[in-house]
Backbone as CSV, one residue per row, in Angstrom:
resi,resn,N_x,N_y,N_z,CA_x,CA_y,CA_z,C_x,C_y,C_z
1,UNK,-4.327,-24.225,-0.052,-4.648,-22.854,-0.362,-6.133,-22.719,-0.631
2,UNK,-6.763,-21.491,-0.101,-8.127,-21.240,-0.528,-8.348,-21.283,-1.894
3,UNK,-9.457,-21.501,-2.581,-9.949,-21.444,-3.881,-10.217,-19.558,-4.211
4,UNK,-10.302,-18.826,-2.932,-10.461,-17.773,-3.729,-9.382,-16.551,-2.240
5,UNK,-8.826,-15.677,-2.410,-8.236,-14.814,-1.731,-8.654,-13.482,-1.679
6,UNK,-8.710,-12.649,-0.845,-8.876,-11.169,-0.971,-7.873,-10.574,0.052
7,UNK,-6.615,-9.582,-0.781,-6.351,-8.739,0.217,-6.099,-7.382,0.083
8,UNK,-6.314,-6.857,1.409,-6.381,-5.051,1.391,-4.608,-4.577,1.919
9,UNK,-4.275,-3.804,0.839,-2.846,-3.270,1.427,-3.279,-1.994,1.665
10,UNK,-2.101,-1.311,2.789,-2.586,-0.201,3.347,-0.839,0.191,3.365
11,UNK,-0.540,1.629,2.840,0.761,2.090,2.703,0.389,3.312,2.228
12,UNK,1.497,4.278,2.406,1.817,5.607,2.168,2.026,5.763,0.803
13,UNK,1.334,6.772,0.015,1.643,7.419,-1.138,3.340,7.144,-1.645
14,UNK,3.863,6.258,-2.676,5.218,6.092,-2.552,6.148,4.756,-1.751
15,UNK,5.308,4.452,-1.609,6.134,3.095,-0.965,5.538,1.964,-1.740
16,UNK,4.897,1.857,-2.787,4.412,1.075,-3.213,3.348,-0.286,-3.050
17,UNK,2.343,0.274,-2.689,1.102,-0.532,-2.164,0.584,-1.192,-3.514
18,UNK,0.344,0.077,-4.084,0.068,-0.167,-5.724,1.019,-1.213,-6.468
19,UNK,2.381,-0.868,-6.818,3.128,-1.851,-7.190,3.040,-3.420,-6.689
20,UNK,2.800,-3.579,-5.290,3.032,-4.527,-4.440,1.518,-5.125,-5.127
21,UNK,0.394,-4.922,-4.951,-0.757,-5.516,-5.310,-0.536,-5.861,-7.088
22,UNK,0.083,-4.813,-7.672,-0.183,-5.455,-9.193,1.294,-6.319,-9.601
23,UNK,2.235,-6.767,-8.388,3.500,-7.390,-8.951,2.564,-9.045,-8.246
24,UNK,1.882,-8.741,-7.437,1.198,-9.895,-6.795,0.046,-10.481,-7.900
25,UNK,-0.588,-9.591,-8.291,-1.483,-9.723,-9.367,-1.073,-10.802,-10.564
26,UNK,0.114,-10.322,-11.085,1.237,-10.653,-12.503,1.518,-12.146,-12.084
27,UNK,1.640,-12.086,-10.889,2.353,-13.583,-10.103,1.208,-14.758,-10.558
28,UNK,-0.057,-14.375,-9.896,-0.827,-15.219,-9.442,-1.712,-15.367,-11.024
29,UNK,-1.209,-14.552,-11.846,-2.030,-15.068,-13.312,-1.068,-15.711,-13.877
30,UNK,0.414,-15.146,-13.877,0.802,-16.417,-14.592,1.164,-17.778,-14.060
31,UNK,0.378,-18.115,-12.893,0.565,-19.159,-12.139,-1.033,-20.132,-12.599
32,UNK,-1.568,-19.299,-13.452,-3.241,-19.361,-13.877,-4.104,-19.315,-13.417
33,UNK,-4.249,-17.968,-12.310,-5.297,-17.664,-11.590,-5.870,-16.770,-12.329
34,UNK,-7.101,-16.589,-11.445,-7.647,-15.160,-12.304,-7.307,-14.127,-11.059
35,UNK,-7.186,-12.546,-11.692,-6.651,-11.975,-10.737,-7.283,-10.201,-10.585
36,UNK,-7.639,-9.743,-10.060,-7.479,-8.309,-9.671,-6.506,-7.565,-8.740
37,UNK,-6.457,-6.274,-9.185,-5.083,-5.091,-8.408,-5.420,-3.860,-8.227
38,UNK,-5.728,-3.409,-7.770,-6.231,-1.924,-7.798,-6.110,-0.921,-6.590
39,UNK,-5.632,0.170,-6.999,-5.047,1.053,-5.735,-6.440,1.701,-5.318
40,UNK,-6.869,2.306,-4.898,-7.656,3.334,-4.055,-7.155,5.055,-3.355
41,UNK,-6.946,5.375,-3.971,-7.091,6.898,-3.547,-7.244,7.999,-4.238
42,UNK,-7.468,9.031,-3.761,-7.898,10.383,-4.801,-6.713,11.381,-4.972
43,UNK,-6.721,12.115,-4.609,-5.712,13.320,-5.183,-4.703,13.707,-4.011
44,UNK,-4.263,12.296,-3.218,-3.511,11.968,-2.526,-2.224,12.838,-2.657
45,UNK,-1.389,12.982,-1.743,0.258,13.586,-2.232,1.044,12.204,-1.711
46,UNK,2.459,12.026,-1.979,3.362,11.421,-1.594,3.057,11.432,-0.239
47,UNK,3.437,9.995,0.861,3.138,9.948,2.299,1.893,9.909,2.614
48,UNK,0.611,10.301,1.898,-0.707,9.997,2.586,-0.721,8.729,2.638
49,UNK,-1.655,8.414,3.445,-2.094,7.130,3.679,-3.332,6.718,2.295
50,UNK,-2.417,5.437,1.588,-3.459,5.049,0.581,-4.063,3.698,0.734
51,UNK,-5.004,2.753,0.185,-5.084,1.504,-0.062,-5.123,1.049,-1.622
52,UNK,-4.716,-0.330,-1.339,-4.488,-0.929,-2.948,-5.002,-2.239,-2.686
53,UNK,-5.365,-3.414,-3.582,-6.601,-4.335,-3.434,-5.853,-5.720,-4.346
54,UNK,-6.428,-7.055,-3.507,-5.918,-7.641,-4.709,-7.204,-8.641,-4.575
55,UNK,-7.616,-9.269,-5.560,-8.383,-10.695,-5.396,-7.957,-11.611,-6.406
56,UNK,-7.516,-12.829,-5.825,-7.021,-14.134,-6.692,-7.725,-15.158,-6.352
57,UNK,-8.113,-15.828,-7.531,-9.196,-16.762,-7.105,-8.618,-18.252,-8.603
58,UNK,-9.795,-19.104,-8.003,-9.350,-20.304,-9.052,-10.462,-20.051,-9.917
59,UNK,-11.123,-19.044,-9.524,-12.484,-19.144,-10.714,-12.312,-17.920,-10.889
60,UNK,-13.603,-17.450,-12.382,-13.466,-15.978,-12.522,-14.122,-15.275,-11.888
61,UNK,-13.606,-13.862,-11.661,-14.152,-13.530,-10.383,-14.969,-12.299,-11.391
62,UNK,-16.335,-11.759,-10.452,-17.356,-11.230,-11.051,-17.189,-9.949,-9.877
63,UNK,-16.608,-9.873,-8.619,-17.214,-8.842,-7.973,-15.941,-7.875,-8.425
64,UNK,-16.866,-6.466,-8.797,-15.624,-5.437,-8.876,-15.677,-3.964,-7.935
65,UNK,-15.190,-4.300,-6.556,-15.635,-3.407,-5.346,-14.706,-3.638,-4.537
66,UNK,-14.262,-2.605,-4.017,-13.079,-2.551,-2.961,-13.480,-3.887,-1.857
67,UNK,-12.453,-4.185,-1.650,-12.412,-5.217,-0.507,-12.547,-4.861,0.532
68,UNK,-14.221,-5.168,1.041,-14.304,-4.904,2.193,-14.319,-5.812,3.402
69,UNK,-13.876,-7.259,3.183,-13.762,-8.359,4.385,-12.266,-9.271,3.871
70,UNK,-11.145,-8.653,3.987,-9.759,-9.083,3.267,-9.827,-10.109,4.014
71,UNK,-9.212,-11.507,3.233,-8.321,-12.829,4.108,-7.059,-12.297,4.741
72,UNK,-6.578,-11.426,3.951,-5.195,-10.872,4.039,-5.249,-9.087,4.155
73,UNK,-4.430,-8.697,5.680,-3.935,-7.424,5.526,-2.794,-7.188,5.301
74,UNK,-2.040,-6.133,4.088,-0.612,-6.053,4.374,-0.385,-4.585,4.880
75,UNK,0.085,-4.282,5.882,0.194,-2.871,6.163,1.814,-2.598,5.917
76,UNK,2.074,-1.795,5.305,3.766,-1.253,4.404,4.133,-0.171,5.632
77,UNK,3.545,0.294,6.787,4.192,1.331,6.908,3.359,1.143,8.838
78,UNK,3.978,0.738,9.614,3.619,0.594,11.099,2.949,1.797,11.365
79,UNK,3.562,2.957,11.348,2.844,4.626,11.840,1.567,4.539,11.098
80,UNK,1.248,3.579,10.520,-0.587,3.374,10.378,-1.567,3.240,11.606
81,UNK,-0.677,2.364,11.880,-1.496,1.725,13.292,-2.067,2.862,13.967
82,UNK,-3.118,2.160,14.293,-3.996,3.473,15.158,-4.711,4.448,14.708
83,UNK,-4.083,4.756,13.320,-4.340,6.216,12.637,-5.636,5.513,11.720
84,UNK,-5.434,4.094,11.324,-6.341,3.964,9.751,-6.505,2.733,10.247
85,UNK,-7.875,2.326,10.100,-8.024,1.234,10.550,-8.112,-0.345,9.793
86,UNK,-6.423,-0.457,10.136,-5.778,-1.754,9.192,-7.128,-2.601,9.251
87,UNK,-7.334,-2.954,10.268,-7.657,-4.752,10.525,-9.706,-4.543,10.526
88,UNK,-10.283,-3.706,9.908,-12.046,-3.593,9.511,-12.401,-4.427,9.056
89,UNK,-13.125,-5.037,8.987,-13.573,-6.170,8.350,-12.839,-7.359,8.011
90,UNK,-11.518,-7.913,8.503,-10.781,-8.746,8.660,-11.208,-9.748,8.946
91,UNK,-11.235,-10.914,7.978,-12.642,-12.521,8.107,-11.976,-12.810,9.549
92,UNK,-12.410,-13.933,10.055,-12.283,-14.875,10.687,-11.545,-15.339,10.358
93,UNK,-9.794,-15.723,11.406,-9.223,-16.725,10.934,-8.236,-15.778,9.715
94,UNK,-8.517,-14.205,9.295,-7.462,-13.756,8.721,-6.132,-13.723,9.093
95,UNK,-5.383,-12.975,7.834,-3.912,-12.896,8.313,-3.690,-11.583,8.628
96,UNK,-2.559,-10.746,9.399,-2.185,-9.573,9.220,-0.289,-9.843,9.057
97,UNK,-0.441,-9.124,8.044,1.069,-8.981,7.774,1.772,-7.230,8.018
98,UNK,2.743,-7.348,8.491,2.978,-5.743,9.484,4.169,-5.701,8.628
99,UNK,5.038,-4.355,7.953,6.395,-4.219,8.102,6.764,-3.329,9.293
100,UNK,7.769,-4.290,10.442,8.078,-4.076,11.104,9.453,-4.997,12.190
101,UNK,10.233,-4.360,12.543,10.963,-4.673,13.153,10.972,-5.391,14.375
102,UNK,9.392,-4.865,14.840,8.468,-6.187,16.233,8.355,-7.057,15.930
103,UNK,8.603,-7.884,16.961,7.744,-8.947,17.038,6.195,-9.334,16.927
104,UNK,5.893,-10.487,16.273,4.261,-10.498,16.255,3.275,-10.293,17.078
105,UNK,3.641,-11.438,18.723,2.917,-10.964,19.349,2.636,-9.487,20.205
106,UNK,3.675,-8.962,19.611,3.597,-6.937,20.262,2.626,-6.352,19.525
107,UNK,2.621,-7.033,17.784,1.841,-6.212,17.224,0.158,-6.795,17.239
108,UNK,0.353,-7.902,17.856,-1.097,-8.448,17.909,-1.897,-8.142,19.220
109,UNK,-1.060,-7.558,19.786,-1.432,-6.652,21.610,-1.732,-4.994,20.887
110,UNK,-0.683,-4.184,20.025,-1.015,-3.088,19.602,-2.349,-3.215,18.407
111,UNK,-2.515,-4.250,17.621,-3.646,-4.241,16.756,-5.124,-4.560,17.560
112,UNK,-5.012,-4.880,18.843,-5.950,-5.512,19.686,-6.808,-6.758,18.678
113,UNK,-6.314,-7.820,18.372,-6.343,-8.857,17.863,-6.631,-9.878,18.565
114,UNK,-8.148,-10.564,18.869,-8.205,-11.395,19.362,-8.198,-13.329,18.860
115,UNK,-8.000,-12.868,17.246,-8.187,-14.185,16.107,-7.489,-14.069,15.172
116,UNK,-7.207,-15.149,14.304,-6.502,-14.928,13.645,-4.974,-14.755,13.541
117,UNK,-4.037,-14.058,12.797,-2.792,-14.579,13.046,-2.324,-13.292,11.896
118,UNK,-0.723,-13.402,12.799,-0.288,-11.967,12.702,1.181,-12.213,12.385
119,UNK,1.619,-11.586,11.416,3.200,-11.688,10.839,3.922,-10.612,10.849
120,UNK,4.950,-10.579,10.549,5.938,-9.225,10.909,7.195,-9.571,10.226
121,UNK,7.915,-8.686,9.772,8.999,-8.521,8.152,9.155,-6.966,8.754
122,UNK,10.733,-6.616,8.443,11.382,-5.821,8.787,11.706,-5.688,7.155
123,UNK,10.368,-5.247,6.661,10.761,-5.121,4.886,11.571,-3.497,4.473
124,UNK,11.236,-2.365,5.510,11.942,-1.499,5.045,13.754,-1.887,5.855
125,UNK,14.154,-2.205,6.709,15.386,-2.871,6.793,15.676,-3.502,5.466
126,UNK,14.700,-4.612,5.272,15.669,-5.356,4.419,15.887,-4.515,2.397
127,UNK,14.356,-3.651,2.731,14.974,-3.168,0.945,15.805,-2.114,1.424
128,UNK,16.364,-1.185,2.520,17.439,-0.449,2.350,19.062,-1.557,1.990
129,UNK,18.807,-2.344,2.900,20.157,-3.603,3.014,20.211,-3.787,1.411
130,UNK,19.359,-4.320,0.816,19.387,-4.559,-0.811,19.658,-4.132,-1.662
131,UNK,18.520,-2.932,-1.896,18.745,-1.876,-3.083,18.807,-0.373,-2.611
132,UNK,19.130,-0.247,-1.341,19.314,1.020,-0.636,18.104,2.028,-0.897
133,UNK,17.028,1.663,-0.771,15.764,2.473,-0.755,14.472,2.399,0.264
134,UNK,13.747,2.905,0.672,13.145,2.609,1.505,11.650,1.954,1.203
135,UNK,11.933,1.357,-0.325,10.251,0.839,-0.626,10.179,-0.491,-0.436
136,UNK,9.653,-1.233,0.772,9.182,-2.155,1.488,8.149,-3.328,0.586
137,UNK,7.707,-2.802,-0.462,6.496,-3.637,-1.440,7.215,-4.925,-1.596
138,UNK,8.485,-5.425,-2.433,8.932,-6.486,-2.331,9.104,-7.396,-1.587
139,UNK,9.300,-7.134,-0.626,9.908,-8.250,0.329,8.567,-8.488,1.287
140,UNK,7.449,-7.140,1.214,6.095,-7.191,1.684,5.634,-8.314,0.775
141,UNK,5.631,-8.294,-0.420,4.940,-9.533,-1.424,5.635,-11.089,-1.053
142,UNK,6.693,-10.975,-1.050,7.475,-12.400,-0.799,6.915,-13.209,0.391
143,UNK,6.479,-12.077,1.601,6.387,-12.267,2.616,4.822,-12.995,2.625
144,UNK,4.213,-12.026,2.026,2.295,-12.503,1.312,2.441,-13.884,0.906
145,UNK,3.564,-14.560,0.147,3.669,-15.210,-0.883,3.620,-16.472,0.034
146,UNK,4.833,-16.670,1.033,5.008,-17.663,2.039,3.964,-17.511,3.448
147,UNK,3.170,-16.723,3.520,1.748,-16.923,4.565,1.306,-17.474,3.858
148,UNK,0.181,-17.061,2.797,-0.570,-17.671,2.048,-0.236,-19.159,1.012
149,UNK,0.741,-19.349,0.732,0.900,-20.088,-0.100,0.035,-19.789,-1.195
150,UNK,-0.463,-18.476,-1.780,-0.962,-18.091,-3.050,0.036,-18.737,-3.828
151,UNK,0.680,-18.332,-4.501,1.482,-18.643,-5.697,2.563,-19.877,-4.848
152,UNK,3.193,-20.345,-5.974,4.408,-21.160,-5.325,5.487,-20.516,-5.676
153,UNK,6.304,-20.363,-4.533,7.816,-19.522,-4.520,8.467,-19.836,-5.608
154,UNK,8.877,-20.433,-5.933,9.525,-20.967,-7.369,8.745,-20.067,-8.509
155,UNK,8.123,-20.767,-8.654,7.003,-20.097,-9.899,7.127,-18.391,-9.537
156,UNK,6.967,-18.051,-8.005,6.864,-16.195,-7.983,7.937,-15.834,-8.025
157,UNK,9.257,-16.241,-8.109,10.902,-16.073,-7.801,10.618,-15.831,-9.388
158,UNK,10.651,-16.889,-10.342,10.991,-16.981,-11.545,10.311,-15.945,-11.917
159,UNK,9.150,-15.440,-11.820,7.845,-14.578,-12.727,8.291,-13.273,-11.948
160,UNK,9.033,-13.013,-10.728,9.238,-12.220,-10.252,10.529,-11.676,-11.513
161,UNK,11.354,-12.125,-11.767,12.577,-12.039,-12.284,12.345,-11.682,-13.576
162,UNK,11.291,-11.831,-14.502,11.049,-11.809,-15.720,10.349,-10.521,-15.432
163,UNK,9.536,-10.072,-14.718,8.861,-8.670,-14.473,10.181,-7.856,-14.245
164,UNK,10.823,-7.958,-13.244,11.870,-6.980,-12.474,12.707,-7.113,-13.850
165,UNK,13.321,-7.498,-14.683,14.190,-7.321,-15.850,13.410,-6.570,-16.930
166,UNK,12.136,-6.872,-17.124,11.170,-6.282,-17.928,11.172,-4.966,-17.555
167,UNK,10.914,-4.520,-16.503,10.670,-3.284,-15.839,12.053,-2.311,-15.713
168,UNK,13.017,-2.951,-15.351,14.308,-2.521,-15.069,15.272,-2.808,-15.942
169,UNK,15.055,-3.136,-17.076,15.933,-3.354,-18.271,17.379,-2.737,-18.138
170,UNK,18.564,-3.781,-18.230,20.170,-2.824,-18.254,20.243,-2.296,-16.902
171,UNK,19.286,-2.474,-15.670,19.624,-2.001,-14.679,19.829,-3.302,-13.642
172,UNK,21.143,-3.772,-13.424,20.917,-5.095,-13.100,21.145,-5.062,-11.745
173,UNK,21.430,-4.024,-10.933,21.845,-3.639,-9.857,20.414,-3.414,-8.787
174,UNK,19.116,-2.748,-9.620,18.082,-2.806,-8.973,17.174,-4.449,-9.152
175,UNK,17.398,-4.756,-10.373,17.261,-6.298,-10.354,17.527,-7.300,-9.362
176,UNK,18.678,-7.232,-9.168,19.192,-8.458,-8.566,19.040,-7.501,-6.543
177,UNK,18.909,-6.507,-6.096,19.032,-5.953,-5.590,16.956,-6.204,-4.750
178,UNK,16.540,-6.168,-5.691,15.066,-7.014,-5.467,14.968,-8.201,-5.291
179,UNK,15.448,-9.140,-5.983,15.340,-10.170,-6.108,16.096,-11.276,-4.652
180,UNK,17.096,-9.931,-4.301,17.614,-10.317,-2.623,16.912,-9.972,-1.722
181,UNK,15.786,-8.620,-2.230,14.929,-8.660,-1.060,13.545,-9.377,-0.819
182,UNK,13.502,-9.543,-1.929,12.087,-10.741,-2.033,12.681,-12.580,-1.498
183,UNK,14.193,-12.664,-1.404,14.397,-14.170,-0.702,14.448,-13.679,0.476
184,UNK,14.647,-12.394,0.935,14.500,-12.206,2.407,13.840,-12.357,2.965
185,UNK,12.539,-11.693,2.882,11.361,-11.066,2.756,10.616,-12.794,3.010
186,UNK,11.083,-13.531,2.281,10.093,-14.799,2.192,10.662,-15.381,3.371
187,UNK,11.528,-14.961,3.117,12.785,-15.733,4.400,12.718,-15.378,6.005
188,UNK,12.272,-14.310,6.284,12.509,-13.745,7.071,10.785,-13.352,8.227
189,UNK,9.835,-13.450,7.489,8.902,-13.155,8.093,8.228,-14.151,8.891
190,UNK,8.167,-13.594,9.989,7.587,-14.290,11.181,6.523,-13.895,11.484
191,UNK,5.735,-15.350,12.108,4.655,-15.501,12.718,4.044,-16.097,13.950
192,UNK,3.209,-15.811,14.463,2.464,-16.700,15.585,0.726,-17.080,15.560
């Protein structure tokens, strides 16, 4: 794993870009990183197109400015493509992570991608299958979790479980209902 990470999520007002960057955030500190999360947008409505930010590093990190050259893209919502431009400043050798029901190399012909490497998770499939909703952030993070090898699955399963009970207290149905879509999600995303 790199000593330091940056990634830019890109999702609709409501699907949780925000959540997804600060449940990633929670992960990677109590794994003892140092960590930033931060959404980006203004007086947005539900469905706009927003961004949310993460940087995890082994040292402390000093820069506090939107990410403008991500290791990592996660895009939550395909009808981006084209419209917002996922993949700007994308290092050398980045990742792109898509929720989508394609295959990688379709979306690495539609992203016009000549480097780098491209994944794909059918995360809104799998959180309707789960917890019958259409917010994709979970199983988008699980999916982050097993590209990168940021955190170790174990360690983000467990820290995942202590947040989602924290958060969802007495609701054990959206609990465990996450917690099936984040083994999916890790489970399930493909690459080339």
């Amino acid at each position: 794993m790199p000593e330091s990470i940056e990634v830019r999520w890109h999702g609709r007002g409501g699907q949780g870009a925000k959540t997804g960057a600060i449940l990633l955030a929670e992960a990677a500190s109590a794994a003892g990183k140092f960590v930033q999360a931060f959404p980006e947008y203004g007086p947005e409505r539900m469905g706009a197109p927003m961004r949310a930010f993460n940087r995890i590093s082994d040292e402390p990190i000093t820069i506090h400015s939107g990410v403008k050259q991500p290791d990592v893209v996660v895009v939550l919502d395909e009808t981006l493509l084209g419209k917002v431009p996922v993949t700007e400043g994308l290092t050398d050798g980045g990742k792109v992570i898509v929720n989508t029901p394609e295959p990688p190399e379709v979306l690495r012909d539609r992203l016009g991608l000549r480097s780098g490497q491209v994944f794909t998770v059918d995360a809104s499939g799998i959180a309707e299958e789960t917890f019958g909703r259409n917010i994709p952030n979970t199983p988008m993070v699980a999916a982050l979790v097993r590209v990168t090898g940021v955190v170790d699955y174990e360690k983000f399963l467990e820290i995942m479980r202590e947040q989602l009970e924290s958060k969802f207290k007495g609701r054990s149905s959206i609990i465990e209902g996450n917690l099936r879509a984040i083994e999916r999600g890790y489970r399930e995303v493909r690459g080339e």
